[in-house]
C-alpha positions as CSV (number, residue, x, y, z in Angstrom):
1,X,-6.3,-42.5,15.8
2,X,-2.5,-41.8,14.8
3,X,0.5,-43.7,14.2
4,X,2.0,-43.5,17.2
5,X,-1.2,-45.3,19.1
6,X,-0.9,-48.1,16.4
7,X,2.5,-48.6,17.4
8,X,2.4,-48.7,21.0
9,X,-0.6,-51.2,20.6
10,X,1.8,-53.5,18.0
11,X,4.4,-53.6,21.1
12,X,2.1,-54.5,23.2
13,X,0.5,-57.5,21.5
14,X,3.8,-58.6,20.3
15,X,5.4,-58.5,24.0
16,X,2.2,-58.8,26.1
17,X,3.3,-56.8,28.5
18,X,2.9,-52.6,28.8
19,X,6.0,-52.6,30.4
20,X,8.1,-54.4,28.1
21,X,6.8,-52.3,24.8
22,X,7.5,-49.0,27.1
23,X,11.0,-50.5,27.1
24,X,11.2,-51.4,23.8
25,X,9.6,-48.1,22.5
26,X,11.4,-46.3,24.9
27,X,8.7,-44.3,26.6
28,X,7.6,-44.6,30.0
29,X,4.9,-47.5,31.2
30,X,2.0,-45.1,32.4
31,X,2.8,-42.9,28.6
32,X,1.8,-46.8,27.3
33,X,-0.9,-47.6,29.2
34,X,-2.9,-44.1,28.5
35,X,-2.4,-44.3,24.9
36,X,-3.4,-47.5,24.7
37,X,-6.6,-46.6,26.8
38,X,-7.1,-43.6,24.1
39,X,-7.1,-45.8,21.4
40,X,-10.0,-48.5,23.2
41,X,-11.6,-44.9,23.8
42,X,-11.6,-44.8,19.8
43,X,-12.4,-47.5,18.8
44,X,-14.8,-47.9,21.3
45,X,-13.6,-51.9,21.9
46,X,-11.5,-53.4,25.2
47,X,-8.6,-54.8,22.9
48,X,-6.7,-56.4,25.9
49,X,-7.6,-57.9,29.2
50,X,-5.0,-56.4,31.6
51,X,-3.9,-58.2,34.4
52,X,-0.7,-58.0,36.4
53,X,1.2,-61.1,34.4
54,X,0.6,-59.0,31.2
55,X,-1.6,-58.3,28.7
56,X,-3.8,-61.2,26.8
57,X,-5.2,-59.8,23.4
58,X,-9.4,-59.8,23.2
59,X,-11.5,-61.3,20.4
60,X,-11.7,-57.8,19.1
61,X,-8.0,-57.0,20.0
62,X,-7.3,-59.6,17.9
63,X,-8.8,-59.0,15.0
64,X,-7.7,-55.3,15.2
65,X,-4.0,-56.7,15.1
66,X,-3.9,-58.1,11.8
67,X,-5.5,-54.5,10.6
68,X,-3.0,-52.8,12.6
69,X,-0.5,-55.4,11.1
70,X,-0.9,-54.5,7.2
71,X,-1.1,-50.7,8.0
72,X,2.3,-51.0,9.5
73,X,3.4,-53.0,6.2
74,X,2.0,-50.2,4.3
75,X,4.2,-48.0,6.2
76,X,6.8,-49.8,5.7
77,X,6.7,-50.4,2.1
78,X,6.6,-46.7,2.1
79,X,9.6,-46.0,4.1
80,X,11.5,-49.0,2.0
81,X,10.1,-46.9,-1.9
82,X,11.1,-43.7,-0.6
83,X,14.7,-45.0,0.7
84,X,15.6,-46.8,-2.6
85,X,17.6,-43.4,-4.0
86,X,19.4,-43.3,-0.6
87,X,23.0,-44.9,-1.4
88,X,24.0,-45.5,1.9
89,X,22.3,-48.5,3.6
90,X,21.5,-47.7,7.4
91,X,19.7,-49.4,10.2
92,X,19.4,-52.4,12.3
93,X,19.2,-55.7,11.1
94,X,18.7,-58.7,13.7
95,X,19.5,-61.9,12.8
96,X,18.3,-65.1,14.8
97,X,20.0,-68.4,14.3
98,X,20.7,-71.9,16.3
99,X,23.8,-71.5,17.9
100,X,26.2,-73.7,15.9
101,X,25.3,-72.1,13.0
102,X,25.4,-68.5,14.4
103,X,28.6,-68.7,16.3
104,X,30.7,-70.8,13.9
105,X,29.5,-69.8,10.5
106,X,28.0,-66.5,10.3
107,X,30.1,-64.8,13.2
108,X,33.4,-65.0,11.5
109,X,31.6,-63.9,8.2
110,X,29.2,-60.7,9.1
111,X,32.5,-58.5,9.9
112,X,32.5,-58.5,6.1
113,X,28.6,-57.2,5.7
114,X,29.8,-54.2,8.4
115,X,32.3,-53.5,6.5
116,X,31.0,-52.9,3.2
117,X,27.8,-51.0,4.7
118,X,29.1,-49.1,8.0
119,X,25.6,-47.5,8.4
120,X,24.7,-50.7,8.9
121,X,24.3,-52.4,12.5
122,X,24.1,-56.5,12.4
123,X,22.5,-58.2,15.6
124,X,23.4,-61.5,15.8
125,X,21.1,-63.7,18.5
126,X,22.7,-67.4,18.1
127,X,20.7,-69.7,20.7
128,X,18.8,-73.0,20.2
129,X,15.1,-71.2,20.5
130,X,12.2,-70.4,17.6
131,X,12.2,-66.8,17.1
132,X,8.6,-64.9,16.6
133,X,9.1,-62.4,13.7
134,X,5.4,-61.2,14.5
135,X,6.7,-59.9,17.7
136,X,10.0,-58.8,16.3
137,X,12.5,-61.0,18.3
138,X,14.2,-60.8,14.7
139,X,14.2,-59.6,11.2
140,X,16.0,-62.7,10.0
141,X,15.6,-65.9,10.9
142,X,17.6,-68.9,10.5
143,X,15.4,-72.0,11.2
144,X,15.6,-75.7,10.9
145,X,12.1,-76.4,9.8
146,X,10.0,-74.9,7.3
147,X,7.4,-72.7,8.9
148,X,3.7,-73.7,7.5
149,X,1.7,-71.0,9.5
150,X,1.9,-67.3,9.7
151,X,2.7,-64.1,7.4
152,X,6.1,-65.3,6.4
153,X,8.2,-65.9,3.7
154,X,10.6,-68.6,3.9
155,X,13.6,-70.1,1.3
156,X,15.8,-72.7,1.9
157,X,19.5,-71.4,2.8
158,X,21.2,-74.6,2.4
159,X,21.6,-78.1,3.2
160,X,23.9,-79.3,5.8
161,X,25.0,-82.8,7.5
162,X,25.8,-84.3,10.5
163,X,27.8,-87.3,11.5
164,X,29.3,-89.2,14.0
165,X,32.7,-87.7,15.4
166,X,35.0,-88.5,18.4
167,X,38.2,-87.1,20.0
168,X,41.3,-89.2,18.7
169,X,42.3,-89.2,22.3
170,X,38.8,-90.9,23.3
171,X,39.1,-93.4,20.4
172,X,43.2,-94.2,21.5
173,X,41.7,-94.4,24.8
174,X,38.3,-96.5,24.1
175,X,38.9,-97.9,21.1
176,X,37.3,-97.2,17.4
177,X,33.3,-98.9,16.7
178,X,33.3,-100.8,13.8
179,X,29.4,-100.9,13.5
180,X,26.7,-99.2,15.0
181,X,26.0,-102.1,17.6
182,X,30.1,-101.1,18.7
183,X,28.6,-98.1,19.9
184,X,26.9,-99.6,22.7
185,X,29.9,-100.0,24.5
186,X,30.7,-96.1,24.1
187,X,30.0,-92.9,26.5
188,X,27.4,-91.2,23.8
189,X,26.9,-87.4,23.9
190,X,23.6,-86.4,22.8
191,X,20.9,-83.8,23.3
192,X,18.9,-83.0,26.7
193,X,15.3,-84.5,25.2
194,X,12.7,-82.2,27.2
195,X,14.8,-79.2,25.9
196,X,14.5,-80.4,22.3
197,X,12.4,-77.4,20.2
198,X,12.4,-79.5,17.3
199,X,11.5,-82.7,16.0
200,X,14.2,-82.4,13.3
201,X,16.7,-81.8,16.4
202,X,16.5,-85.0,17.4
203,X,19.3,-86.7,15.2
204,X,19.9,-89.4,17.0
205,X,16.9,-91.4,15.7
206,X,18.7,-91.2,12.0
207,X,21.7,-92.9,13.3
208,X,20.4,-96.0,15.5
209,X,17.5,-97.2,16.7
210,X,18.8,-96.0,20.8
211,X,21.1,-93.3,21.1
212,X,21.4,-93.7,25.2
213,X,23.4,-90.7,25.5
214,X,25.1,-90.8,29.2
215,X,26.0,-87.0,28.6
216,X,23.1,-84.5,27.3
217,X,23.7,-80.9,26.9
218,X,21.2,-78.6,25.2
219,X,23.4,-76.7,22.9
220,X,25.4,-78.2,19.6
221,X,28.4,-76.1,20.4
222,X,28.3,-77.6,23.7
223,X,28.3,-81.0,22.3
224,X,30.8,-80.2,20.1
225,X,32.9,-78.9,23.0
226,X,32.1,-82.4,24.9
227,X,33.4,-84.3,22.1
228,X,36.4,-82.2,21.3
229,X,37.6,-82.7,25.3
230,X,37.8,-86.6,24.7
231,X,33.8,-87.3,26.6
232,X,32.7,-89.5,24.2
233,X,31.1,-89.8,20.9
234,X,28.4,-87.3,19.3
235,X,26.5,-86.4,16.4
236,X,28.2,-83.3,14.9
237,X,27.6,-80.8,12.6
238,X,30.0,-81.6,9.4
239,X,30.9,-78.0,8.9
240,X,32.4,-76.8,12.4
241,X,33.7,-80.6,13.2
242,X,35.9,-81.2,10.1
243,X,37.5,-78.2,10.5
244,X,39.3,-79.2,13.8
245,X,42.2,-81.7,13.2
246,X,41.4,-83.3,16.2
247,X,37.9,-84.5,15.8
248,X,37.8,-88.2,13.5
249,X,35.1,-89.0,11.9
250,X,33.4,-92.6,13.2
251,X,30.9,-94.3,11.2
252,X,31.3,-92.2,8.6
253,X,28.6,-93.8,6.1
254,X,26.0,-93.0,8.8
255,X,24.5,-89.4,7.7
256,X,22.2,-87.8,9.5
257,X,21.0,-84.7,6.2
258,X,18.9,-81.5,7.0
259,X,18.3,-77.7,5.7
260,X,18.8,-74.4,7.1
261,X,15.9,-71.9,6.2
262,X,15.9,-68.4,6.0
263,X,12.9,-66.6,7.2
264,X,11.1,-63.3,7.4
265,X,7.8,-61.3,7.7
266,X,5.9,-60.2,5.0
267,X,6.0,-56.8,5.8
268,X,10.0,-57.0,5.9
269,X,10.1,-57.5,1.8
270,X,10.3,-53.8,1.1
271,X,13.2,-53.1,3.3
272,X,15.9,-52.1,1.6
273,X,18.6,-52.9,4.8
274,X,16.5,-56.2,5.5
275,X,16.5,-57.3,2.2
276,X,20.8,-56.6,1.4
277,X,21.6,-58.7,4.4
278,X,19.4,-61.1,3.1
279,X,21.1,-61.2,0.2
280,X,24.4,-61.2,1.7
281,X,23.8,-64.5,3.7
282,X,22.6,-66.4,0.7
283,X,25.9,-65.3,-1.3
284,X,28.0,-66.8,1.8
285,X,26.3,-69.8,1.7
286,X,26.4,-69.9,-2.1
287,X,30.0,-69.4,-1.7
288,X,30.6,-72.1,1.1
289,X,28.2,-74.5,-0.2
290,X,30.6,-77.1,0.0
291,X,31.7,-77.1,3.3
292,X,28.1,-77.7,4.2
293,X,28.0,-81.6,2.4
């Protein structure tokens, strides 16, 4: 058994697929699929069933993947002690988030992290999804929620607010609410439900008792945009809304108050690249704390 067969079984349970670890590990699919036959031929255990929609992980496959797992800490935690003397910090760092926090916070801001370590290349994923750090869809992770399961290590980033905002055109146009009932008689922009990944995504349920939104969209940037066009009223994140003139706060004693976390596997701690941009994000935020009230 070597490395190598370790790591091309760690793709593979993290993607499910020989074909997509072959693409991720940057070898060919049959190269894959033999080495991972070699190392059943070792072990002397079937560690996935294989069927053309993937690759599901056996009893034994599984329990094999959390030894695999700590090995490949081990490594790590090597590669991390031996690169501490290095002064130049290089590698790839990827960095999940939801979308209104990764486009209109930490995009402006991670020019900055390049720029004071250029061996250093930042990936920044913003979309409204969880991200699996077990099967490496990121190194970072910005979540909503605190996770309770898994080999992770999660700290609160900081706590944010939303509130009600409109357009100053749609409030010449329709008028301003005076209290929550007035927002009956508003266009309401609000989340598409079904498509909602979070419980603590659903905001709307800290504002009113109905929120009948007449235009959904699955995306706070895209409600933002919504609002911003004159569409109605929505429940926006106070740090991006504030900062366009244009966009008047409505209600504004209603607050809606939640937390961004900042996540990562266990076996990421000893990586010295991980662990600066780590750092880096929590000085921003340290450092911007107050736009976040």
């Amino acid at each position: 058994m070597n490395w190598d067969d370790l790591r091309i079984f760690l793709s593979v349970a993290r993607t499910g697929q020989i074909l997509a670890a072959a693409k991720r590990l940057g070898l060919n699919h049959a190269t894959v699929a033999r080495r991972l036959t070699a190392l059943e031929t070792d072990l002397e255990a079937r560690l996935f069933d294989r069927s053309t929609s993937g690759c599901q992980m056996t009893e034994a496959g599984a329990r094999f993947f959390e030894h695999a797992e700590r090995i490949e800490a081990e490594l790590l935690a090597a590669q991390g002690d031996l690169g501490t003397n290095t002064p130049e910090v290089t590698g790839t760092v990827r960095i999940g988030a939801p979308d209104g926090f990764g486009v209109s916070y930490l995009a402006p801001r991670l020019a900055e992290l390049t720029q004071l370590h250029p061996g250093l290349t930042i990936q920044l994923v913003p979309v409204s999804r969880t991200f699996s750090l077990s099967r490496r869809e990121a190194d970072i992770a910005i979540t909503i929620d605190r996770p309770e399961t898994g080999r992770l290590i999660a700290g609160k980033l900081v706590d944010y607010t939303l509130r009600l905002y409109a357009a100053r055109s749609y409030l010449n146009a329709h008028g301003t609410p005076e209290t929550e009932s007035d927002l009956n008689s508003h266009t309401l922009i609000g989340y598409v439900e079904d498509l909602i990944y979070s419980p603590s995504l659903n905001y709307s349920t800290d504002i009113v008792r109905r929120w009948p939104a007449r235009f959904e969209i699955a995306s706070a940037l895209g409600q933002t945009e919504a609002v911003r066009s004159g569409a109605g009223i929505g429940i926006l994140h106070s740090f991006i809304a504030r900062s366009d003139p244009s966009l008047v706060p409505v209600l504004p004693e209603l607050v809606v108050e939640r937390a961004y976390w900042m996540v990562t596997h266990e076996s990421s701690r000893p990586l010295r690249h991980i662990s600066i941009v780590q750092d880096y994000l929590r000085d921003c935020v340290a450092r911007d704390r107050s736009i976040f009230g």
